[in-house]
C-alpha positions as YAML, in Angstrom:
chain: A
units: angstrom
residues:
- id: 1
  name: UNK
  ca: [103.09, 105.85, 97.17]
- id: 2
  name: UNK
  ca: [102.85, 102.86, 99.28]
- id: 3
  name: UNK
  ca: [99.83, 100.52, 98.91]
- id: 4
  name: UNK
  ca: [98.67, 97.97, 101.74]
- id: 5
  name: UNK
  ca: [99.25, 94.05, 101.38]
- id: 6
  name: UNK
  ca: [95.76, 92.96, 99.74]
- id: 7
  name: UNK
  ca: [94.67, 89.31, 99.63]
- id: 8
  name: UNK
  ca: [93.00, 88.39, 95.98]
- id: 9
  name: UNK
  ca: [90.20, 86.30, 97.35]
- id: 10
  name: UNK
  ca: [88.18, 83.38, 95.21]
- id: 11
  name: UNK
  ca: [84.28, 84.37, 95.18]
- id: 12
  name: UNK
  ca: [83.27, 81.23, 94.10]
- id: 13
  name: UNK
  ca: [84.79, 79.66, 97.37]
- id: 14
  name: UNK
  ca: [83.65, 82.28, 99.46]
- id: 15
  name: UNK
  ca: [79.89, 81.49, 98.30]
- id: 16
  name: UNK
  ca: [80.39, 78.00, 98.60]
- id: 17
  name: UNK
  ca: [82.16, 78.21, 102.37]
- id: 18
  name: UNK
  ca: [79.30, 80.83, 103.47]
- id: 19
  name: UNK
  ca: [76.27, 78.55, 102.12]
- id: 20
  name: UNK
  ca: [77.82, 75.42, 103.77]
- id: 21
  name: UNK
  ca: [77.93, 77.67, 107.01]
- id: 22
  name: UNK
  ca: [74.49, 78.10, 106.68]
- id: 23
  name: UNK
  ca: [75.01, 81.78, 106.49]
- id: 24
  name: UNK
  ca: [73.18, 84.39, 104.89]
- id: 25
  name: UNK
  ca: [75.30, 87.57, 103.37]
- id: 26
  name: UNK
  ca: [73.80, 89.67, 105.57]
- id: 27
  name: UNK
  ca: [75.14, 87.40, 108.74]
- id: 28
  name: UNK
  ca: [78.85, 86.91, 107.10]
- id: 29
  name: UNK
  ca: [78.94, 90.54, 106.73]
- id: 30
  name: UNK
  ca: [77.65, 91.01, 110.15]
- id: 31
  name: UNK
  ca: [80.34, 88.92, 111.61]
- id: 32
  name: UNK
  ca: [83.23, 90.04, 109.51]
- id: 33
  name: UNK
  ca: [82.54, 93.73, 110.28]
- id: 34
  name: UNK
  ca: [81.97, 94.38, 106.82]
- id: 35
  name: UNK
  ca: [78.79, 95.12, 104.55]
- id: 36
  name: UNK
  ca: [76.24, 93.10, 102.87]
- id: 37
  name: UNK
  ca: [77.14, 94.64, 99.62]
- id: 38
  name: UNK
  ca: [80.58, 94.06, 100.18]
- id: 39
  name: UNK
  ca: [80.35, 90.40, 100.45]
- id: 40
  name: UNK
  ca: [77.84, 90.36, 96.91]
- id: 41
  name: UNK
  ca: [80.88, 92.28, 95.13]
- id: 42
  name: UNK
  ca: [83.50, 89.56, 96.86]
- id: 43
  name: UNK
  ca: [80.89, 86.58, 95.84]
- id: 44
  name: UNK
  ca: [80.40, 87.75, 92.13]
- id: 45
  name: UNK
  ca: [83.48, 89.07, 91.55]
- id: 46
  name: UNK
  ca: [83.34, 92.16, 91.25]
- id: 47
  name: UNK
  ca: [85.75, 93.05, 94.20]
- id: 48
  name: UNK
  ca: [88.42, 90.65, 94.58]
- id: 49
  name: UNK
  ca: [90.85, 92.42, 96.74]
- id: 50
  name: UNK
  ca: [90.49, 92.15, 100.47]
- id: 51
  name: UNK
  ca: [92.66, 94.32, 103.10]
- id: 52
  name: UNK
  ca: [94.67, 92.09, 105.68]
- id: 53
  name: UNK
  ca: [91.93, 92.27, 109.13]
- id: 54
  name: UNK
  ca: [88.69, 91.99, 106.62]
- id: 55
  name: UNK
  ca: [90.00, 89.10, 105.28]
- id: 56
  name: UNK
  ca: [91.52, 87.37, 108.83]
- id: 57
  name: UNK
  ca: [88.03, 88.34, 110.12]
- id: 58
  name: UNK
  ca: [86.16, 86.54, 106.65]
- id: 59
  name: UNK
  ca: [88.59, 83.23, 107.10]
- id: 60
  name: UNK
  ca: [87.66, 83.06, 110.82]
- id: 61
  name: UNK
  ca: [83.76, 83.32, 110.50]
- id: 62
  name: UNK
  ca: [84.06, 80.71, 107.72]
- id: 63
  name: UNK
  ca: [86.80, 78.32, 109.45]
- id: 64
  name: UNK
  ca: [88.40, 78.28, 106.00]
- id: 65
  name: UNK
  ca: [91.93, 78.09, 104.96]
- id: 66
  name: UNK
  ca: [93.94, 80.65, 102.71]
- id: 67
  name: UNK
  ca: [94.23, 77.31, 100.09]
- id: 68
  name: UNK
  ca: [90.35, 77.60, 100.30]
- id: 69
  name: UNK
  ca: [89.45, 81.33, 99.75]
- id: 70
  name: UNK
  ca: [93.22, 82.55, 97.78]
- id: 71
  name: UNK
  ca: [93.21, 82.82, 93.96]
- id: 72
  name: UNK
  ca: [96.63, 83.17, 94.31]
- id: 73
  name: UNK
  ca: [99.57, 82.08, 96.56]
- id: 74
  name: UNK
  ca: [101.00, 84.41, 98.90]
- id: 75
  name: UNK
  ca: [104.07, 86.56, 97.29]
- id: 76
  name: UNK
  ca: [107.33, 85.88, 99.45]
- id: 77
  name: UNK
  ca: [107.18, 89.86, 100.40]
- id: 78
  name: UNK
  ca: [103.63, 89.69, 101.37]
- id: 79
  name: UNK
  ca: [103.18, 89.80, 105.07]
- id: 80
  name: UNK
  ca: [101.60, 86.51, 106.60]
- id: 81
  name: UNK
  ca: [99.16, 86.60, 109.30]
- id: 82
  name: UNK
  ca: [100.56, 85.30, 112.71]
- id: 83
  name: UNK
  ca: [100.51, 81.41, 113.12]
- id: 84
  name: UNK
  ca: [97.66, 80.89, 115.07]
- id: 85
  name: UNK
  ca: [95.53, 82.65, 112.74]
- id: 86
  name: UNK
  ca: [96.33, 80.67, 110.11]
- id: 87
  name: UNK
  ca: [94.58, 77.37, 110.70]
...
């Protein structure tokens, strides 16, 4: 069975890049198409695994880079989101 490319995502970071935003959860999750408790499981760890288009979406609101919200580097099979979405 094939799985889907996940991105292991730092809560701690994502806390930290969401308060400096000014954001509440409720707003990030608003903006990410995602839910409020989604983003509480992401923050405190309890979810740590993020699909590929959640996670673009969640870098974009935040204007954060993968070094920022990654716990881990990128494994060389691991698709890479296109260029410009990367900054």
């Amino acid at each position: 069975m094939h799985q889907p490319p996940t991105f292991e995502v730092d809560g701690d970071a994502i806390r930290e890049e969401r308060m400096q935003a000014g954001m509440t959860r409720e707003e990030l999750a608003r903006q990410v198409g995602i839910s409020r408790r989604y983003v509480c499981h992401l923050e405190n760890g309890t979810r740590r695994h993020m699909t590929p288009a959640p996670y673009i979406a969640l870098r974009t609101v935040l204007n954060a880079t993968d070094e920022r919200l990654r716990r881990t580097p990128p494994r060389p099979t691991e698709d890479q989101p296109p260029p410009h979405e990367r900054e």
